[in-house]
Structure formats: C-alpha cells, structure tokens
MINU-782142 format. One record per residue (C-alpha): x, y, z; residue in three letters; residue number from 1. Coordinates in Angstrom, 3 decimals, decimal comma. Last residue first. Layout:
BEGIN
((X; Y; Z); "ALA"; NUM)
...
END
This chain:
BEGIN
((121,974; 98,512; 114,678); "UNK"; 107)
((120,290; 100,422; 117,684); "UNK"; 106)
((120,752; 103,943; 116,794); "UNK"; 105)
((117,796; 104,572; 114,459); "UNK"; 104)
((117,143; 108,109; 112,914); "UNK"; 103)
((113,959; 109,490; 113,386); "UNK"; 102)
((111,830; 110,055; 109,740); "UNK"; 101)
((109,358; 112,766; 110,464); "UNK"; 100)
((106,621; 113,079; 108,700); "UNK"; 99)
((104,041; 116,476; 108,723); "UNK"; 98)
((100,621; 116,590; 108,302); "UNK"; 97)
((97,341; 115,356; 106,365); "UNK"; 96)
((94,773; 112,809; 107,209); "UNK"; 95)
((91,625; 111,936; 105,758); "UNK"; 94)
((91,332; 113,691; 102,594); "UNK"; 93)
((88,088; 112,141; 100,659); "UNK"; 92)
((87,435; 111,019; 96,994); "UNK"; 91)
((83,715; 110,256; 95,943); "UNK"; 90)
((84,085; 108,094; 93,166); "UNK"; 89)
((81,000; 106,176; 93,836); "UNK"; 88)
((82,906; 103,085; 95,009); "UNK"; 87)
((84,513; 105,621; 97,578); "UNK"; 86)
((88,426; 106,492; 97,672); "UNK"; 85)
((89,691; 107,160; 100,734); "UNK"; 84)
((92,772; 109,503; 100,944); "UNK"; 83)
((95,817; 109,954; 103,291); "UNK"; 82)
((98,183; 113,104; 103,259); "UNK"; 81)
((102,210; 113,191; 103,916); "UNK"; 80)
((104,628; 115,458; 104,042); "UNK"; 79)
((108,755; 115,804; 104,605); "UNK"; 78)
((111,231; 114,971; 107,451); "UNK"; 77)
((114,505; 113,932; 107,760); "UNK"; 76)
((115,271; 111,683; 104,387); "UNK"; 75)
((116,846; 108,849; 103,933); "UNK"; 74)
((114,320; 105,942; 104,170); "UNK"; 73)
((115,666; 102,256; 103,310); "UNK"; 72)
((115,383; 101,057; 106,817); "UNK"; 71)
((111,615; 102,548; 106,691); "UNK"; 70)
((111,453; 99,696; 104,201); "UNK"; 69)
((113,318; 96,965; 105,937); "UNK"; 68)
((110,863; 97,398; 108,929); "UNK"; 67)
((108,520; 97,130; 107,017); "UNK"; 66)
((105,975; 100,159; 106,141); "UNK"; 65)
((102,050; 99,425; 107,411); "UNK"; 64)
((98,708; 101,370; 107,029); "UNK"; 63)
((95,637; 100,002; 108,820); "UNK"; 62)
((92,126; 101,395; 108,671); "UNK"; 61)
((88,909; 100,509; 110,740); "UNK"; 60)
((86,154; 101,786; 109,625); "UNK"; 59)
((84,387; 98,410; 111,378); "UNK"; 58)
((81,659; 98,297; 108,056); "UNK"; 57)
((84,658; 97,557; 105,538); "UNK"; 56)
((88,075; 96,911; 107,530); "UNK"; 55)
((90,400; 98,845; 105,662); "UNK"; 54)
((93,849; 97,463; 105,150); "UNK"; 53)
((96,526; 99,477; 103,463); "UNK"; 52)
((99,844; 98,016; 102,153); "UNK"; 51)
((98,713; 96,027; 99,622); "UNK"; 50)
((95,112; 96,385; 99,713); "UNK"; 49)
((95,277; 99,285; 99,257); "UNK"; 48)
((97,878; 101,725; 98,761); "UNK"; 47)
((101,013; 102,963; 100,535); "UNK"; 46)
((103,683; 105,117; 98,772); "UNK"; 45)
((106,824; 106,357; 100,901); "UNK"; 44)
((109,354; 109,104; 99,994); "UNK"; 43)
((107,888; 110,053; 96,611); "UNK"; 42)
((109,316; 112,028; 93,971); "UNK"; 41)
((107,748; 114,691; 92,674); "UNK"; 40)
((108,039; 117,545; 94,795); "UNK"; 39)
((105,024; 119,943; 95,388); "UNK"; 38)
((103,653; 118,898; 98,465); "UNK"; 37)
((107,461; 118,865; 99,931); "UNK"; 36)
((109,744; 116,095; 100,671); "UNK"; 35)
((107,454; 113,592; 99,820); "UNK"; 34)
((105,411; 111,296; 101,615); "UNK"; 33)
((102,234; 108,768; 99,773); "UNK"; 32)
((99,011; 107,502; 101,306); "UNK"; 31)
((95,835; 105,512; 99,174); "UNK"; 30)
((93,372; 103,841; 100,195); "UNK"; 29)
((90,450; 102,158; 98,304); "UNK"; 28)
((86,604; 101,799; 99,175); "UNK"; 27)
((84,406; 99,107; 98,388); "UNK"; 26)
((83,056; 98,325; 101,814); "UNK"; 25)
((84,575; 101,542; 104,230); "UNK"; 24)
((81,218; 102,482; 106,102); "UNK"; 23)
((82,383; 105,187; 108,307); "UNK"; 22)
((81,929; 103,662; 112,396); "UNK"; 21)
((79,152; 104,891; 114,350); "UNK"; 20)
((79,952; 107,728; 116,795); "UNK"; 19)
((77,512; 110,096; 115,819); "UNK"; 18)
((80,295; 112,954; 114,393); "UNK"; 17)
((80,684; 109,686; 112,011); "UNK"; 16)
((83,718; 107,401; 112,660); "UNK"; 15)
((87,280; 106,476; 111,474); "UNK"; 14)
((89,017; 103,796; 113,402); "UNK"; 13)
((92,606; 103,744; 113,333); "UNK"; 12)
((95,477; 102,201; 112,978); "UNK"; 11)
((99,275; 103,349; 111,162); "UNK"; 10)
((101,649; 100,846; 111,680); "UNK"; 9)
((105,529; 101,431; 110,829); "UNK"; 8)
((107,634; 98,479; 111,177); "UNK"; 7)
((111,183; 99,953; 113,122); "UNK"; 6)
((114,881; 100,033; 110,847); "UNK"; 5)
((114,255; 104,128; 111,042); "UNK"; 4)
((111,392; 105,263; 113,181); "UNK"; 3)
((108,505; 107,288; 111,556); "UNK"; 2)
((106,618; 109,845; 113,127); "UNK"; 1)
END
C-alpha cells in the first residue's frame, strides 16, 4: 500500500528457514510497479543504492519513495515484484503482489 503525498518505506529483514539473516554484501536491488506485468511503463522504479538500502550481513533491506514522489503517482493500483541480485549473478524474486496507490485527503 502506498499513500499519496506520504514517504513510502519498505523494511525488512530477510532470513534463512534457520533464522540467521541472508548474507546481502555485494548484492543489488532492484523494485519497479506497473499497471500490469506486461505494460511497459513504469509506475515506480527503486534500485540500489539509490533508493534501496541493504544492510550486507544484517539482511536488512530498505526501499523508500518521497513524499513528493508518491505525490506524483496517478494511478489506483497496479504490480510490483522485488529482486536481489547476487555478486555471482544469481538473481532472486523476493517479493511480488499487488500496489495500491490510496488517495490523500489531507492537502
């Protein structure tokens, strides 16, 4: 869910079935919207380390729109996915789903 005119912060932790955190040291992010999986124009486009943060050995992962970006956003809802990149080249879906872009009413 995002919320029009509000920062959007995506955080979490990813971890093996064990518990311990996913090594993330040398990996790359990447996370883009669209309308539908096939459409070619983007609604949002994060990448690392721009606008994704991943905290190495901690697995932690951070993905942030402004608040003047999701401003910008006209759209009501649409799909997303999230992918890790390994130094090796190994390529891995974290997330996928639906967005949701909620209109703002305070102005």
């Amino acid at each position: 869910h995002i919320y029009h005119g509000a920062t959007f912060r995506l955080a979490l932790t990813w971890r093996h079935a064990s518990g311990e955190p996913v090594d993330l040291t040398g990996a790359s992010a990447r996370m883009q919207g669209r309308l539908k999986h096939d459409t070619p124009t983007t609604l949002f486009s994060l990448s690392a380390p721009d606008d994704i943060t991943l905290g190495g050995t901690d697995g932690t992962i951070v993905a942030v729109i402004s608040a003047d970006q999701t401003a910008a956003m006209n759209f009501d809802e649409g799909v997303y996915d999230l992918e890790i990149t390994f130094p090796d080249g190994e390529v891995v879906r974290l997330l996928e789903g639906k967005v949701i872009l909620h209109p703002e009413v305070t102005r």
